[in-house]
C-alpha positions in Angstrom: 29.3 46.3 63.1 31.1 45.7 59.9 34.1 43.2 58.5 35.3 43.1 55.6 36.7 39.6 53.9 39.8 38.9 52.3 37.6 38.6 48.8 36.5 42.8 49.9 33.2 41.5 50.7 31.8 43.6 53.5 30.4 41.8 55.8 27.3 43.4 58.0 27.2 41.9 61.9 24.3 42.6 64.4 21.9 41.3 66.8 18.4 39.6 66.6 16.0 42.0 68.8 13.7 39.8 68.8 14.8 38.8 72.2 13.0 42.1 73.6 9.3 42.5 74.0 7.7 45.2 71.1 4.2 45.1 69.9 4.4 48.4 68.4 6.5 51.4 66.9 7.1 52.5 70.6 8.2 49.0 71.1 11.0 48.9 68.1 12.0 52.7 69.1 13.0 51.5 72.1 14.6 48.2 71.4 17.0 50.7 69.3 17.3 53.0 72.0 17.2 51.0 74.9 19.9 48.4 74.1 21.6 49.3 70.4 23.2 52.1 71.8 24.5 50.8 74.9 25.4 47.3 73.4 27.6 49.7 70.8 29.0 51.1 74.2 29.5 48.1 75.2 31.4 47.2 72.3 33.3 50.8 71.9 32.0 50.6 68.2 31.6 53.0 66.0 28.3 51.9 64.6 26.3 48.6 65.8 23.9 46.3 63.8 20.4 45.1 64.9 18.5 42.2 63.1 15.2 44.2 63.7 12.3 42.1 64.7 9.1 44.1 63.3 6.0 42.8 64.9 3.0 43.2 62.2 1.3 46.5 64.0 4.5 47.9 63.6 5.5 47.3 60.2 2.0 48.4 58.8 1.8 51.6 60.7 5.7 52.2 59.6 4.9 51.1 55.7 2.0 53.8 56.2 3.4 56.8 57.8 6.6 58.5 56.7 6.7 60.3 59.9 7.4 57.2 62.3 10.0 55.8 59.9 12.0 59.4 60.1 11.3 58.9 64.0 12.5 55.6 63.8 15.4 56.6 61.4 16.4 59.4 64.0 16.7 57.2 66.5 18.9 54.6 64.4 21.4 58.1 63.9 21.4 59.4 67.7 22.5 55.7 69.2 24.8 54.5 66.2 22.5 52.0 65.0 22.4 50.5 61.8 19.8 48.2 60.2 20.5 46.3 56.7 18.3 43.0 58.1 14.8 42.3 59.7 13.8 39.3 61.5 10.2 38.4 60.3 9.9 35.0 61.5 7.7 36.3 64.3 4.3 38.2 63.5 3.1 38.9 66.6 3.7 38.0 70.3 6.6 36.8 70.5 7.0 37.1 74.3 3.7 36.0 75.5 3.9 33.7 78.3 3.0 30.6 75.8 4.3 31.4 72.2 5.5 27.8 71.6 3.3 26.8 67.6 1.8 30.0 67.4 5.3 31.1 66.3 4.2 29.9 62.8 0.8 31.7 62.3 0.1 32.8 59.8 2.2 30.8 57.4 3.4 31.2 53.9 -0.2 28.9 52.6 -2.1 32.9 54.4 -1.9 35.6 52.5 -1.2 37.1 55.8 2.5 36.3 56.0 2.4 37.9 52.2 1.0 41.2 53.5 3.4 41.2 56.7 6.7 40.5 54.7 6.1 43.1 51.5 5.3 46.1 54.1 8.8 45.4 56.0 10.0 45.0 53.3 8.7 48.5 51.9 10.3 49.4 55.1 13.6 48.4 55.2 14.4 50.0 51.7 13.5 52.8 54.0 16.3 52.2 56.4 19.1 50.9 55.2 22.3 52.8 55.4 22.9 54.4 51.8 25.7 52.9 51.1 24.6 49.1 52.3 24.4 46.7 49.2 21.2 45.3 50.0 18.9 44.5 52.7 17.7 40.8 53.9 14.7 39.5 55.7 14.2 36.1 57.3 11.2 33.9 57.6 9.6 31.2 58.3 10.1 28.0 56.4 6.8 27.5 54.7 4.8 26.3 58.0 4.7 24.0 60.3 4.8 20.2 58.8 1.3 19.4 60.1 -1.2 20.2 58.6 0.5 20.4 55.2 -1.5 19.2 52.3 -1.1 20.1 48.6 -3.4 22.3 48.6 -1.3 24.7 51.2 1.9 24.1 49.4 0.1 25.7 46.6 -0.7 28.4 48.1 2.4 28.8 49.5 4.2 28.6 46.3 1.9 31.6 44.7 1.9 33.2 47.6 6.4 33.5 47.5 5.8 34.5 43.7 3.6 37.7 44.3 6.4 37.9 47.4 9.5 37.9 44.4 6.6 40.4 42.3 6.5 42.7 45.2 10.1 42.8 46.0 10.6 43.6 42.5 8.3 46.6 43.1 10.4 47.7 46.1 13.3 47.8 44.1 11.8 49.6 41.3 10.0 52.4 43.8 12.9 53.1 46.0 16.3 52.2 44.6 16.7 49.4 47.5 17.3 46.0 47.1 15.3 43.8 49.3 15.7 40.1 49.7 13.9 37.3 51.8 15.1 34.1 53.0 13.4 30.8 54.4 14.6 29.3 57.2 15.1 25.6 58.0 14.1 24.6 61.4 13.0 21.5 62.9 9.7 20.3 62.8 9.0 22.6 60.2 7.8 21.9 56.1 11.5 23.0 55.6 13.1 21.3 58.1 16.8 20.3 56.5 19.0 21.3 53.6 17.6 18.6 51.3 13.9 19.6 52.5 14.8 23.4 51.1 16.1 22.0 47.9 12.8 19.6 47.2 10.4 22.4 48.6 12.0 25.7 47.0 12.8 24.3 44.0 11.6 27.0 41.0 11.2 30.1 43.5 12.7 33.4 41.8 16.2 32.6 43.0 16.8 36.7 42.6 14.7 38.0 45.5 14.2 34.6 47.5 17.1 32.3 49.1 17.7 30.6 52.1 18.6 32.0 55.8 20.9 29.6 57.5 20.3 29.5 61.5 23.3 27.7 62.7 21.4 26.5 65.8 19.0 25.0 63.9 21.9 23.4 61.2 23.5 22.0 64.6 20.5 20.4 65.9 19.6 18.4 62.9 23.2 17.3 62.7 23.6 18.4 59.4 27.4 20.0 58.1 27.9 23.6 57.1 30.3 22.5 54.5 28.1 19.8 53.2 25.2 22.4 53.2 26.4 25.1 51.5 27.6 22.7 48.7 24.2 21.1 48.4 22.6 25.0 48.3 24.8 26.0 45.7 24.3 22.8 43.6 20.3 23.6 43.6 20.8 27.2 42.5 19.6 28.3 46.2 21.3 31.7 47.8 22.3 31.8 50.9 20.4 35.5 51.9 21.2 35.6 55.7 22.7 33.6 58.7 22.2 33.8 62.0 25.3 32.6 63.9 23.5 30.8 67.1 24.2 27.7 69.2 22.0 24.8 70.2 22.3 22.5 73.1 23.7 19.5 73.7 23.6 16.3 75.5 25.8 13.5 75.2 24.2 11.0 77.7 20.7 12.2 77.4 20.3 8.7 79.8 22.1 9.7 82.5 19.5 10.5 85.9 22.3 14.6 86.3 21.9 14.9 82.3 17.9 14.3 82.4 18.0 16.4 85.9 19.7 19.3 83.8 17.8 19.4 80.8 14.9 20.0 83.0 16.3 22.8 83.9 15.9 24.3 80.5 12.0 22.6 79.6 10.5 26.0 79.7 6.8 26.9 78.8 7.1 29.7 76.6 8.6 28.5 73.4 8.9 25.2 71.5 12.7 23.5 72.3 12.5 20.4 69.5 14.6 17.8 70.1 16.8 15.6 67.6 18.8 12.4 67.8 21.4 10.6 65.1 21.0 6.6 65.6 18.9 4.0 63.8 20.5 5.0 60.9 18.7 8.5 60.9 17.9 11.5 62.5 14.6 11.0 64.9 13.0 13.4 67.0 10.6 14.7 69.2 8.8 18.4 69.1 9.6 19.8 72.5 12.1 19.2 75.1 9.2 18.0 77.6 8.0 15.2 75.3 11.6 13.5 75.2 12.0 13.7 79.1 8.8 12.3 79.3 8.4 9.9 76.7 5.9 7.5 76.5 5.9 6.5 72.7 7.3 3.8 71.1 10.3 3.3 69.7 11.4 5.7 72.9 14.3 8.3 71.3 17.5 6.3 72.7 19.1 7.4 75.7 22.7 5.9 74.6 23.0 8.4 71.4 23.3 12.1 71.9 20.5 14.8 72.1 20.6 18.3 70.7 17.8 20.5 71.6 16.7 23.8 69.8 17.5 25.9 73.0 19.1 28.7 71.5 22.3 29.3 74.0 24.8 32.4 74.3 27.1 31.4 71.9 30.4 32.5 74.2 29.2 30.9 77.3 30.3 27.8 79.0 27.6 25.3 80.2 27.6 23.6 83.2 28.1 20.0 83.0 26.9 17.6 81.8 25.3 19.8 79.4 27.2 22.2 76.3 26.7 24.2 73.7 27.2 23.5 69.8 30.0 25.8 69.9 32.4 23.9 68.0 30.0 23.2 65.3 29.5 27.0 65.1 32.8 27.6 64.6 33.1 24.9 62.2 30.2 26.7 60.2 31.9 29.9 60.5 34.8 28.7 58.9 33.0 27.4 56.1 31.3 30.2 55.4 34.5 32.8 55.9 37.5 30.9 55.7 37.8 30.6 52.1 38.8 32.7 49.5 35.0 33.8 49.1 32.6 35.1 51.7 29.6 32.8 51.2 26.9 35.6 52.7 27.6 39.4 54.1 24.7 39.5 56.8 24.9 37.8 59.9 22.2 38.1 63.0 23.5 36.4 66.1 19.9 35.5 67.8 20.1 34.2 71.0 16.2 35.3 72.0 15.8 32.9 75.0 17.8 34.7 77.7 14.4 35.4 80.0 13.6 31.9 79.7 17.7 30.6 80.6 17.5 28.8 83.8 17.7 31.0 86.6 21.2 31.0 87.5 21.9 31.8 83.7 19.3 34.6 83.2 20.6 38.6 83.1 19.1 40.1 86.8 18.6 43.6 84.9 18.6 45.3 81.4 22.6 46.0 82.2 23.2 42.4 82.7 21.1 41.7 79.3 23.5 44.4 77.7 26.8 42.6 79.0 25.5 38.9 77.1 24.4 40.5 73.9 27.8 42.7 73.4 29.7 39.4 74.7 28.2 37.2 71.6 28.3 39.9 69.2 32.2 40.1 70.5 32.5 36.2 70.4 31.3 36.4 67.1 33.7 39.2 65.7 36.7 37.8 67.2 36.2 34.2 65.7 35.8 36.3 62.2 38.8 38.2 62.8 40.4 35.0 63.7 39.3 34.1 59.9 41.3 36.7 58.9 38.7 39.2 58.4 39.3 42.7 59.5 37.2 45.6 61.3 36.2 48.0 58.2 
């Protein structure tokens, strides 16, 4: 799905698939096939967009074999499916019944995550449209914060050089510009704005940047505005955003709130949990430890919580609980309501709709279709609303 900006930027719009289960080129083949071309039903679009999510089996057997990228490619032309961004935050098992830390193996210190990220890359100059601008990966942001000594933030930082050296390569073997871009999340080495400004500082600012998850934004109670100025003061890109809301509680003391955000302490991935009061921004690492939390100080129960629970960004929650809806549109704004678009690709990625409480959770793969079309919807009108048009 495609927008174009007042400023003629075109602007590339698609979904995360990263909330469906692939280990292997099978896998990916039929996320496209499976749900990009009914989602683009859905819609009654011309063409849809999918934030790919290439598990490492499947991007090294697709770097190595030109025949499963045409089989992919075919695919991507039978059900009007587009690619111009990967998700490669994920390496491998994303939808394992405990994912949770393992989420951030290997990190940037492993030359690993190096291997994993040049061969999508070497495959996504392989997919994109041919007359897409560029393409865009996201990533982790560095590691997780613990263990993190000096000697792994080296290695990290060589590690995203022979990265900017290999994108360079793509570009220079196939024609097809390739960027990455970190992205903030909580708990992480890169956790905030000002964390990506300290820790980034000297990459090679023309293949690497900074993806923007707007979920993650909300939860540390940091300003889209605020952010993209402190970005663009530090020289750092903006290569991606992912449109995606968090949740929220206001009384986070009250016996129906705590009863509620039960509801959503799940065992399969890591929900952190963040707090404004003290005069900063305290936390917790999963949604279970605040409930249950024994340590002292205990977070506050009189300030409000946000929890890294990525939500469908057009739904209502039940009360007490909601969404950061309004901050997403807030960010949205920034980011499109000037007289500049500040990026052109966006991945909504709500991947947490089999682990929704019950009531909330699609019964089938139709129902699953109906939420993803509805965000990607929600999404486009409140751009349209921006004054961008359909192009």
């Amino acid at each position: 799905m495609r927008l174009r900006h007042r400023d003629g930027t075109v602007v590339h719009l698609g979904y995360g698939t990263n909330v469906l289960p692939a280990t292997d080129v099978d896998g990916v083949v039929a996320q496209v096939s499976g749900f990009g071309g009914a989602v683009r039903r859905a819609l009654d679009a011309d063409v849809v967009g999918l934030g790919l999510w290439l598990p490492a089996d499947a991007a090294y057997s697709l770097a190595s074999s030109p025949g499963e990228v045409e089989r992919l490619r075919d695919a991507l032309r039978r059900d009007g499916v587009e690619i111009v961004t990967l998700n490669c935050f994920p390496y491998t098992g994303f939808h394992d019944p405990v994912v949770k830390k393992h989420v951030y193996a290997p990190d940037w210190s492993e030359v690993a995550r190096l291997r994993y990220t040049l061969a999508a890359a070497r495959v996504l100059a392989l997919l994109l449209p041919d007359d897409a601008g560029r393409g865009s990966i996201s990533t982790l942001p560095l590691g997780w914060r613990t263990p993190w000594f000096a000697d792994r933030q080296a290695a990290a930082r060589s590690h995203l050089d022979e990265l900017a050296e290999g994108l360079a390569k793509v570009h220079a073997d196939t024609g097809r510009l390739v960027r990455v871009g970190l992205e903030p999340e909580p708990g992480c080495v890169v956790e905030t704005i000002d964390d990506a400004v300290e820790r980034l500082d000297g990459i090679d600012t023309e293949w690497l940047g900074v993806c923007l998850d707007l979920c993650h934004l909300a939860v540390g109670f940091e300003d889209a505005g605020e952010a993209l100025a402190r970005l663009d003061a530090a020289g750092l890109p903006l290569v991606k955003v992912q449109p995606a809301a968090a949740l929220h509680a206001e009384h986070p003391g009250d016996s129906r709130t705590r009863s509620a955000l039960q509801g959503f302490a799940e065992d399969r991935f890591l929900h952190q949990v963040r707090q404004r009061g003290r005069g900063r921004v305290q936390g917790r690492d999963d949604l279970p430890d605040a409930l249950e939390d024994g340590t002292e100080p205990p977070l506050l129960t009189r300030s409000p919580w946000r929890v890294h629970f990525h939500v469908p960004v057009h739904a209502d929650l039940e009360p007490p609980l909601r969404s950061t809806r309004a901050d997403l549109r807030d960010s949205l704004r920034h980011l499109f309501g000037g007289e500049r678009a500040a990026v052109d690709h966006l991945e909504v990625e709500t991947y947490t709709w089999s682990v929704l409480p019950q009531r909330l959770r699609p019964v089938d793969d139709q129902g699953l279709v109906r939420g993803l079309a509805a965000e990607l919807a929600w999404v486009r009108d409140e751009l349209t609303g921006l004054g961008m048009e359909a192009s």
